[in-house]
TIFISE-416421 format. One line per 2 residues: number of its first residue (from 0); for each residue x, y, z of N, C-alpha, C. Coordinates in nm, 3 decimals. Example, Ala and Ser with C-alpha at 12.3 -4.5 7.8 and 13.67 -1.06 7.14 Angstrom:
% residues 2
0> 1.319:-0.569:0.780:1.230:-0.450:0.780:1.320:-0.330:0.780  1.285:-0.225:0.708:1.367:-0.106:0.714:1.290:0.003:0.787;
END
This chain:
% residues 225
0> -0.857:-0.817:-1.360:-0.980:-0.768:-1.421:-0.982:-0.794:-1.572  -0.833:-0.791:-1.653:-0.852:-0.849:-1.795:-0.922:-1.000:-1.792;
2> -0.917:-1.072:-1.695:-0.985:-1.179:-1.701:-1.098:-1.156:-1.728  -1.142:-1.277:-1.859:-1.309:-1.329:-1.850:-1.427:-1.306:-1.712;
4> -1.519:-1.209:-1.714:-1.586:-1.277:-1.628:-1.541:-1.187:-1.498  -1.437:-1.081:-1.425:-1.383:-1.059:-1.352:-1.466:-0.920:-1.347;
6> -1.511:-0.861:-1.485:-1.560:-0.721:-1.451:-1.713:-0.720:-1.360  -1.792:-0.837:-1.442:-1.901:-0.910:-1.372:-1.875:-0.929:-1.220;
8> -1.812:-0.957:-1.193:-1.778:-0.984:-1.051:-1.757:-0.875:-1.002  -1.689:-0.780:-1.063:-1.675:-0.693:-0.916:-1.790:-0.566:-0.910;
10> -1.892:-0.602:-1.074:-1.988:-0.520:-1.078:-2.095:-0.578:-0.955  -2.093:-0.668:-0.927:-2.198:-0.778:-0.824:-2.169:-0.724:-0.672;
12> -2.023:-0.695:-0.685:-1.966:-0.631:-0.494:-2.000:-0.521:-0.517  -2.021:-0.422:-0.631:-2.022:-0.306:-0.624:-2.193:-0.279:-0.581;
14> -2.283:-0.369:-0.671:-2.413:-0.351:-0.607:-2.424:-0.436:-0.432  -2.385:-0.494:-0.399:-2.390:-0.565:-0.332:-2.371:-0.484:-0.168;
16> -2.261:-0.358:-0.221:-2.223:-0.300:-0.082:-2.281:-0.168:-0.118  -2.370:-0.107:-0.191:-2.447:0.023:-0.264:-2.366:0.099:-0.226;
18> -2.285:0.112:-0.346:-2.198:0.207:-0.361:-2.201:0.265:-0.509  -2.142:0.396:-0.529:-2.193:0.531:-0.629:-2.074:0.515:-0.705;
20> -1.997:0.513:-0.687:-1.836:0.499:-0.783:-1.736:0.367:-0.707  -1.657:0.324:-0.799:-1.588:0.235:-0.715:-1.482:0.264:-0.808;
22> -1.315:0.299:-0.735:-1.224:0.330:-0.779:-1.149:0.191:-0.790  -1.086:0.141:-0.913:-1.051:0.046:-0.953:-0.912:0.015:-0.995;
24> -0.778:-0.023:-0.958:-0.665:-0.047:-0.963:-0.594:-0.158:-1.069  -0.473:-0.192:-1.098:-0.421:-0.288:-1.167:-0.544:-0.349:-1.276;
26> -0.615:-0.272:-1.344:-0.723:-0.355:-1.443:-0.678:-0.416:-1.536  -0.541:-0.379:-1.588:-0.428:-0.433:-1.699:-0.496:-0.467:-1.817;
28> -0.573:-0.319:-1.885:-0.660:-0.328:-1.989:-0.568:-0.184:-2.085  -0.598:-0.236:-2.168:-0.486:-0.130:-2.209:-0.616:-0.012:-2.315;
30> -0.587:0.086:-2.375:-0.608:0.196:-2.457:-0.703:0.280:-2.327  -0.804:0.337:-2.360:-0.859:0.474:-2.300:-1.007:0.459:-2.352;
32> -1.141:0.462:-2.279:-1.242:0.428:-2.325:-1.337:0.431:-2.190  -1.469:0.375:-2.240:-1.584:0.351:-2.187:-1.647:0.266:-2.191;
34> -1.742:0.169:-2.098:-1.774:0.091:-2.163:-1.958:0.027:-2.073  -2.021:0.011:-2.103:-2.140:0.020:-2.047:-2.196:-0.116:-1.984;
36> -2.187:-0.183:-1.862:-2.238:-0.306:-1.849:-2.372:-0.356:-1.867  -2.385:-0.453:-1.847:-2.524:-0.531:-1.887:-2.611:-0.484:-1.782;
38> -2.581:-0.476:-1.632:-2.677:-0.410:-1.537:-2.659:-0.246:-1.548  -2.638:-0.204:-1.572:-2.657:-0.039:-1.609:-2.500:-0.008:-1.581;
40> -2.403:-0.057:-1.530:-2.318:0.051:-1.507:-2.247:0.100:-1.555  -2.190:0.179:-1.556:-2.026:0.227:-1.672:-1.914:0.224:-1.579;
42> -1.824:0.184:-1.695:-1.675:0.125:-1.641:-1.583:0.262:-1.751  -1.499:0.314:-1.672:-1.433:0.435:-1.770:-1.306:0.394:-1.683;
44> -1.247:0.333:-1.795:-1.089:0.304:-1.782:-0.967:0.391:-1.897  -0.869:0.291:-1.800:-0.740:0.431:-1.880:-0.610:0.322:-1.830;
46> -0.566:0.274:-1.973:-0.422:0.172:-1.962:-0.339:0.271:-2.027  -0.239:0.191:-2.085:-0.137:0.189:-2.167:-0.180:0.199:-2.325;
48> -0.134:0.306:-2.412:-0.180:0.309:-2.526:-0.081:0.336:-2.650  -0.013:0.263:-2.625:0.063:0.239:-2.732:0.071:0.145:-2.797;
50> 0.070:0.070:-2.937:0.079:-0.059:-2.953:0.149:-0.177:-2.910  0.081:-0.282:-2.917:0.094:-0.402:-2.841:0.153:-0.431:-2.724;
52> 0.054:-0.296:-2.631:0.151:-0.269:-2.520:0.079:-0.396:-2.434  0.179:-0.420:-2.322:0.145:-0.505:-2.220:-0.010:-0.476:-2.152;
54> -0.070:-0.565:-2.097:-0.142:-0.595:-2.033:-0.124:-0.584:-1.843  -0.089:-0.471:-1.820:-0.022:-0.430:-1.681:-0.106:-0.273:-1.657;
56> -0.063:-0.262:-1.511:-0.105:-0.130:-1.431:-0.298:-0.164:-1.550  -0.295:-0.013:-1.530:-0.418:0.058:-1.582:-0.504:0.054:-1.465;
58> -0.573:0.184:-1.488:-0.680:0.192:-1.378:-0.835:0.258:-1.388  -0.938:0.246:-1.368:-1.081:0.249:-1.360:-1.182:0.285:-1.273;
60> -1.269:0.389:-1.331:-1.380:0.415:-1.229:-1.495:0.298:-1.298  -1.567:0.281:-1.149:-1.681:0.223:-1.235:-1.786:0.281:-1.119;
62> -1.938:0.329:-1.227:-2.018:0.393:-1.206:-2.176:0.350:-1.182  -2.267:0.358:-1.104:-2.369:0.296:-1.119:-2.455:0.361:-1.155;
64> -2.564:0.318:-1.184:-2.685:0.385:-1.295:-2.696:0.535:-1.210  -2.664:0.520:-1.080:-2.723:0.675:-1.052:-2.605:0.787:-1.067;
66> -2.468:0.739:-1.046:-2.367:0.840:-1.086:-2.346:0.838:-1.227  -2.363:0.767:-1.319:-2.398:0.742:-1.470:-2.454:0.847:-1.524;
68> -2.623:0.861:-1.446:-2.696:0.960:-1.508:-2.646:1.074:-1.494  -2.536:1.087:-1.411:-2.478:1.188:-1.371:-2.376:1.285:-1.509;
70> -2.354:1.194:-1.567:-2.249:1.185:-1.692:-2.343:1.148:-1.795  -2.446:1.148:-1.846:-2.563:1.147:-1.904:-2.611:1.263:-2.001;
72> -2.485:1.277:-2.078:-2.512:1.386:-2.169:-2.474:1.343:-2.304  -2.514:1.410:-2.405:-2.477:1.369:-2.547:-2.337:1.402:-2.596;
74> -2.235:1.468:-2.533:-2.164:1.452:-2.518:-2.037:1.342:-2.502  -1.917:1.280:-2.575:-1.842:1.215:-2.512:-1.720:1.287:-2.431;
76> -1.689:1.223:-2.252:-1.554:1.258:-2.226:-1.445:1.242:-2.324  -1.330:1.356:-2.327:-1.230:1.359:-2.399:-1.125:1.298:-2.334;
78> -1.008:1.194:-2.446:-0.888:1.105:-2.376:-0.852:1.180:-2.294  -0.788:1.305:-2.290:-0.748:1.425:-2.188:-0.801:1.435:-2.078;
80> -0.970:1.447:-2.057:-1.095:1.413:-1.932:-1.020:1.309:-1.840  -1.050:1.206:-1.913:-0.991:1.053:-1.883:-0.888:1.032:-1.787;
82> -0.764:1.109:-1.872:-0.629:1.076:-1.799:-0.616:1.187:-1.681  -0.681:1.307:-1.707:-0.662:1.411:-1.609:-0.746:1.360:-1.469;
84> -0.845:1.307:-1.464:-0.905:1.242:-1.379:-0.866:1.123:-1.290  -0.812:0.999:-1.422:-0.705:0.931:-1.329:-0.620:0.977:-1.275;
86> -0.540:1.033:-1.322:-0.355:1.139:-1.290:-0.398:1.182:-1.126  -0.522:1.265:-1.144:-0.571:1.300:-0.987:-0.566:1.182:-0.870;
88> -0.656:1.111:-0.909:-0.724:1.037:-0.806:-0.634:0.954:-0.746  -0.534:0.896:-0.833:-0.438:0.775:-0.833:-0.330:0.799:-0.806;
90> -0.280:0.856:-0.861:-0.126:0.919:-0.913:-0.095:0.851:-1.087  0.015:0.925:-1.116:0.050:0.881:-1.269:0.069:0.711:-1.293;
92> 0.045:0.660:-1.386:0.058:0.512:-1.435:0.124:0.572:-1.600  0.225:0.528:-1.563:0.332:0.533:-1.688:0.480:0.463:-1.719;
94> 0.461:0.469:-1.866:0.636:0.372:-1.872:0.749:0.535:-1.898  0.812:0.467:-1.848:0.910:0.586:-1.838:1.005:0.556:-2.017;
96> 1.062:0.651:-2.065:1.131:0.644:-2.225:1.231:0.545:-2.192  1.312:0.590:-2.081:1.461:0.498:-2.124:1.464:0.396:-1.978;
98> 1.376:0.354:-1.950:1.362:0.282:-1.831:1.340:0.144:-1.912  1.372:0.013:-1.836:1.329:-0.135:-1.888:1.207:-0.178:-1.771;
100> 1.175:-0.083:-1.674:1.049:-0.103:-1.591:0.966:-0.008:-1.550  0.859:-0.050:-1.514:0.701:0.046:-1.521:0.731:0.122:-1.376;
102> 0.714:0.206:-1.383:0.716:0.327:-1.244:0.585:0.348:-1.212  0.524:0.370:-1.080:0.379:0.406:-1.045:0.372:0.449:-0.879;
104> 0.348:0.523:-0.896:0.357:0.654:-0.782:0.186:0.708:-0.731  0.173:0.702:-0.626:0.015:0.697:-0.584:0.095:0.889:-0.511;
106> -0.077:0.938:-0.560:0.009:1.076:-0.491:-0.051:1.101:-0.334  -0.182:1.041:-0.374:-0.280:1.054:-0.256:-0.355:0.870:-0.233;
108> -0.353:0.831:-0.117:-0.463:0.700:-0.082:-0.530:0.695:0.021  -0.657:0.704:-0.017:-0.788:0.718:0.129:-0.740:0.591:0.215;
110> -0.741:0.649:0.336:-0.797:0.534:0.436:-0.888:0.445:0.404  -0.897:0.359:0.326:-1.016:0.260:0.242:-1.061:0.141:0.387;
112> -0.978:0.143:0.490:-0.974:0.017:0.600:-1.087:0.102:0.696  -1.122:0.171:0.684:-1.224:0.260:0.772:-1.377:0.222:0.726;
114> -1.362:0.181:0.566:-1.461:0.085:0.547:-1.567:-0.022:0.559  -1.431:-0.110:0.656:-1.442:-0.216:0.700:-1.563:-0.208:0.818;
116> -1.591:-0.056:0.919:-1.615:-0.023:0.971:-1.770:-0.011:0.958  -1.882:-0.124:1.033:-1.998:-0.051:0.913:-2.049:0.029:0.988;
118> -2.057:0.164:1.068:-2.056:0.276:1.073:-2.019:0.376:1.041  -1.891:0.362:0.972:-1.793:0.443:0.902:-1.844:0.423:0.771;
120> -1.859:0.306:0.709:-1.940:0.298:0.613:-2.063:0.361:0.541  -2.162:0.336:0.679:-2.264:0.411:0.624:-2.250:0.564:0.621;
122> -2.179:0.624:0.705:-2.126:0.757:0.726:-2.091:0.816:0.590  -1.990:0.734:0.514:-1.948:0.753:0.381:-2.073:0.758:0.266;
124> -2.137:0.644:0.259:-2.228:0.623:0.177:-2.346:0.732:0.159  -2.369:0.803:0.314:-2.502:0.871:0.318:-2.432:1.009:0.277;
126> -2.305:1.033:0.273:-2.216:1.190:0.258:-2.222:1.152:0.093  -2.178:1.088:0.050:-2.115:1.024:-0.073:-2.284:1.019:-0.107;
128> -2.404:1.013:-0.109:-2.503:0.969:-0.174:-2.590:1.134:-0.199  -2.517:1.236:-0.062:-2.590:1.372:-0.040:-2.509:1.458:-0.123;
130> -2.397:1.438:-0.179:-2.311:1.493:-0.276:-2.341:1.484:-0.440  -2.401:1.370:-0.414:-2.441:1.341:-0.577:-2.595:1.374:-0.557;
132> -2.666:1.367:-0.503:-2.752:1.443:-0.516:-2.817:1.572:-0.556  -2.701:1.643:-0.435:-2.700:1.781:-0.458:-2.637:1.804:-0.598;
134> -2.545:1.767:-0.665:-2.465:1.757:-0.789:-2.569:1.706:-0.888  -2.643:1.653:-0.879:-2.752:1.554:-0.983:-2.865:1.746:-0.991;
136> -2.916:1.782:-0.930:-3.004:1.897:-0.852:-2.917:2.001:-0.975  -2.832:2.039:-0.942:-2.744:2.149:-1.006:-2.746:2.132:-1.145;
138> -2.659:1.994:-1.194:-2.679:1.980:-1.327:-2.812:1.945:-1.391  -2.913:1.999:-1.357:-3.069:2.040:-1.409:-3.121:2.158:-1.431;
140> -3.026:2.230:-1.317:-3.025:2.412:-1.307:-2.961:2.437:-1.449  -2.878:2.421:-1.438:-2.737:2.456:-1.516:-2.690:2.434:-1.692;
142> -2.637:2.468:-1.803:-2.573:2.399:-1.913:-2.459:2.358:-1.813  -2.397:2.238:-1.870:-2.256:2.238:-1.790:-2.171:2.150:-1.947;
144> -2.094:2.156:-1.981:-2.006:2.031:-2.049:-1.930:1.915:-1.947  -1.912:1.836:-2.058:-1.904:1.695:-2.010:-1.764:1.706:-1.942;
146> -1.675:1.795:-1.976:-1.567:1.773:-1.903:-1.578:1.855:-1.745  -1.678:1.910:-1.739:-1.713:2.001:-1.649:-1.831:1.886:-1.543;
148> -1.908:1.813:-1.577:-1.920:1.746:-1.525:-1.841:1.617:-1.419  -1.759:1.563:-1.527:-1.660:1.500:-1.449:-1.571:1.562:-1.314;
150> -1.530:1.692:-1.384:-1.444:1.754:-1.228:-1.531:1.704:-1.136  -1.696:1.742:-1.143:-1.729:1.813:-1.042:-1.767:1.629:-0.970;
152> -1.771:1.555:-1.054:-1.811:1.393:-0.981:-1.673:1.393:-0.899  -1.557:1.392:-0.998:-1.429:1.314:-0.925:-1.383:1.422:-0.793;
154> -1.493:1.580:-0.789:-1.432:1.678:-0.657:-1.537:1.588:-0.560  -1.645:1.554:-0.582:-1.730:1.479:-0.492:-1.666:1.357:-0.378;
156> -1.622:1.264:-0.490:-1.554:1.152:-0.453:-1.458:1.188:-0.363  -1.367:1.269:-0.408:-1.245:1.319:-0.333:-1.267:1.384:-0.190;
158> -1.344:1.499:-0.193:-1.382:1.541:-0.086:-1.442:1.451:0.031  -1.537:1.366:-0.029:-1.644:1.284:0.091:-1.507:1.199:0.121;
160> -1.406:1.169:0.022:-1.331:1.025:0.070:-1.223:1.139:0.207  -1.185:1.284:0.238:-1.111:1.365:0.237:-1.146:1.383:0.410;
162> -1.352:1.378:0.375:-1.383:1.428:0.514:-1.397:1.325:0.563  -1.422:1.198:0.513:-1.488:1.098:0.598:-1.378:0.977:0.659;
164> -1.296:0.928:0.551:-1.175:0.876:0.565:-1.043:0.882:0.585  -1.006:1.025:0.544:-0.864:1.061:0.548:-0.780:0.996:0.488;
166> -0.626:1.060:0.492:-0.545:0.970:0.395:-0.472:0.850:0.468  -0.411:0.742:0.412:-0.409:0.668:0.452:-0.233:0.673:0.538;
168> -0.202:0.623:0.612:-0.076:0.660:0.650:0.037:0.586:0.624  -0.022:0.457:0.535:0.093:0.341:0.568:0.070:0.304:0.365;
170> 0.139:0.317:0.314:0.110:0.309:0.177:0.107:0.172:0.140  0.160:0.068:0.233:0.186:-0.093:0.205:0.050:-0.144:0.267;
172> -0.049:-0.120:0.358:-0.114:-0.221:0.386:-0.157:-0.334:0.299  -0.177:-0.420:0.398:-0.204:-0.563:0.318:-0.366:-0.574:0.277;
174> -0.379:-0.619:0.148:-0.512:-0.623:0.121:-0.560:-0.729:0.152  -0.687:-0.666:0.190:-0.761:-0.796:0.190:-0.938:-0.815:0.140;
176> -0.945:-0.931:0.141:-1.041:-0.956:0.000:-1.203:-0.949:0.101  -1.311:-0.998:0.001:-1.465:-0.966:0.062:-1.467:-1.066:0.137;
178> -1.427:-1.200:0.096:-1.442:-1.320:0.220:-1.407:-1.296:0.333  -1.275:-1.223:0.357:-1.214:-1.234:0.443:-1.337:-1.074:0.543;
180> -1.352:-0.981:0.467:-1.432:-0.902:0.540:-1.550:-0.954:0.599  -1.657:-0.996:0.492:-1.760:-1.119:0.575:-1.754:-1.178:0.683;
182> -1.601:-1.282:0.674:-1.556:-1.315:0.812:-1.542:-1.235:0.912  -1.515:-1.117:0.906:-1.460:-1.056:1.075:-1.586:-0.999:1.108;
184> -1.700:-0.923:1.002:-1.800:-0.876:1.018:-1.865:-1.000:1.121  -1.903:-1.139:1.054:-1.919:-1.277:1.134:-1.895:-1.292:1.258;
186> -1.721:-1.283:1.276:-1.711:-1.250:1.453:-1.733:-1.179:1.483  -1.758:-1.051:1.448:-1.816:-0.976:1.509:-1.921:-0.984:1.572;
188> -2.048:-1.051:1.522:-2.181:-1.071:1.575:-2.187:-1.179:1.626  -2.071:-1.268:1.664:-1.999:-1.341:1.733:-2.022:-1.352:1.883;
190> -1.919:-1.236:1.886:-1.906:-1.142:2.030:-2.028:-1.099:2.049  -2.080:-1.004:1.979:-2.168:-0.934:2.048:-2.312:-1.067:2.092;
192> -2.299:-1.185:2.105:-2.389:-1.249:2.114:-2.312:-1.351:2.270  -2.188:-1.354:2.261:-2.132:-1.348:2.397:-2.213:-1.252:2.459;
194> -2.152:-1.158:2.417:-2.203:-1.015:2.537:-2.355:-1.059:2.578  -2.428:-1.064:2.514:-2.598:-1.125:2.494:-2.671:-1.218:2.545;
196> -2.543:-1.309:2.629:-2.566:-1.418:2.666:-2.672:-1.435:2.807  -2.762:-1.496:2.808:-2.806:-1.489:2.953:-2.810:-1.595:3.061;
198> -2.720:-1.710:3.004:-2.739:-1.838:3.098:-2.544:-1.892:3.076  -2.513:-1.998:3.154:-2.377:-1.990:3.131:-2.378:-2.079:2.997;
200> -2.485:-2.145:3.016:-2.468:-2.272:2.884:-2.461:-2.204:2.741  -2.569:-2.085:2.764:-2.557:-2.014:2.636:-2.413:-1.957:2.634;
202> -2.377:-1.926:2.725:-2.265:-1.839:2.659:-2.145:-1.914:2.660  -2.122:-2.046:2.721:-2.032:-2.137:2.653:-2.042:-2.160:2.484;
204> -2.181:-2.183:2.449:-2.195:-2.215:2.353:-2.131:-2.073:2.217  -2.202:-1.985:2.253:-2.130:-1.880:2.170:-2.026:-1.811:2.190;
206> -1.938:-1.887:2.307:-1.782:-1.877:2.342:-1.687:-1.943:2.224  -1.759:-2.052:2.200:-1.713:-2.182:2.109:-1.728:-2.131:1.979;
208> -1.869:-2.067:1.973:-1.840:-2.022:1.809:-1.764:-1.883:1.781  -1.768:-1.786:1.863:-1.667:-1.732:1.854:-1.548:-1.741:1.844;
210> -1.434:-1.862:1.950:-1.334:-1.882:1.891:-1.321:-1.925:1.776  -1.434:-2.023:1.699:-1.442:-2.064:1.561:-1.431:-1.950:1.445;
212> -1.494:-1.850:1.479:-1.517:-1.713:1.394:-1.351:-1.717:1.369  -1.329:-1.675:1.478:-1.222:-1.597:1.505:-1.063:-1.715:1.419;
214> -1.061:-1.827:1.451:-0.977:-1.914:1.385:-1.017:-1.908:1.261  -1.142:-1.867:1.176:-1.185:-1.841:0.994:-1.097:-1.755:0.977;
216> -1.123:-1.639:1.054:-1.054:-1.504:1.032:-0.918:-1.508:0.994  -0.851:-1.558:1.118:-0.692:-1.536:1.056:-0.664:-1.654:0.970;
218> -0.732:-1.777:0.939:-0.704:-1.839:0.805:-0.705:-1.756:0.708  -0.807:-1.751:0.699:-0.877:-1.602:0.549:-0.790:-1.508:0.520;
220> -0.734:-1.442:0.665:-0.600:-1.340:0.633:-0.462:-1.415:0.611  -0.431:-1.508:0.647:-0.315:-1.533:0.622:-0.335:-1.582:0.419;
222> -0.441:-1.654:0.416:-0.473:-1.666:0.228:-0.469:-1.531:0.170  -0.494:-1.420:0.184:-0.500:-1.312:0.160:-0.326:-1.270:0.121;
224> -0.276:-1.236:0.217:-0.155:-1.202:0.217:-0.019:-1.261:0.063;
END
């Protein structure tokens, strides 16, 4: 994500799959800040802040115009806000005093592969969209401060990720990227057009592209890995 050009990009997946927060890993941006993109969103990251520290770990919410307005006060979050919020969500990102290597300890990780799922998906999105709502509703009732705001976004996030996804059980899974999701989504409608079939010719034919799907797929995953 310190790359040129990389925050752009993943601001494009973030509209792309309408989503309200997107929790952001390894950004390897270092100090503590905010920062506002060109399509409305805010990016609130948290590295390493010491001088001429490395370009490693650090990690990031990024926000779209509607959880934004959410944090839409004259107010700025305090460095403290910041780190207490990451520390939660993530686990700690820190150099240890007398260590020669970076330690990083996740305390909690959603089931994020339930995602992949687009029923599970929308499940998330419509819980995750009725949370900030109701939260958007309140802070109109209410004075609230800015650090008081944040809890109540990052209890949102947490909870919908708590009821809808659960934690994850295997702390190594292998990631994998949007191409490779595209693809299986692809076979997917693959198959279901087998299933659909009403003559044998047709369904030779979308026999054939299915195994094709399906040979993208585990290319895509094995590049992944």
């Amino acid at each position: 994500m310190w790359e040129t050009g990389k925050t752009s990009q993943i601001a494009a997946e973030m509209r792309r799959y309408n989503l309200a927060i997107l929790g952001i890993s390894e950004t390897h941006w270092t100090q503590v800040g905010q920062k506002r993109l060109a399509m409305g969103e805010m990016l609130l990251y948290s590295g390493h802040e010491e001088e001429n520290a490395p370009h490693t770990q650090g990690v990031a919410l990024m926000l779209s115009k509607i959880a934004r307005n959410a944090l839409a006060r004259k107010h700025n979050i305090s460095t403290q806000a910041y780190k207490q919020g990451y520390m939660d969500l993530t686990g700690p990102h820190y150099r240890e005093p007398n260590r020669s290597y970076l330690h990083q300890t996740a305390i909690q990780r959603f089931n994020t592969a339930f995602l992949r799922d687009t029923d599970r998906l929308n499940e998330f999105k419509k819980a995750l969209n009725n949370r900030f709502q109701a939260l958007q509703d309140l802070l109109k009732e209410e004075e609230t401060t800015m650090e008081g705001n944040w809890k109540s976004i990052k209890q949102a996030l947490t909870s919908t990720c708590q009821e809808v996804l659960g934690l994850k059980k295997h702390l190594h899974e292998e990631w994998i990227s949007i191409e490779t999701l595209d693809k299986i989504k692809e076979r997917k409608n693959k198959k279901t057009a087998i299933n659909n079939s009403l003559t044998r010719a047709e369904k030779v034919k979308t026999q054939a592209e299915y195994t094709e799907a399906n040979r993208q797929v585990k290319r895509s995953i094995r590049a992944d890995k």
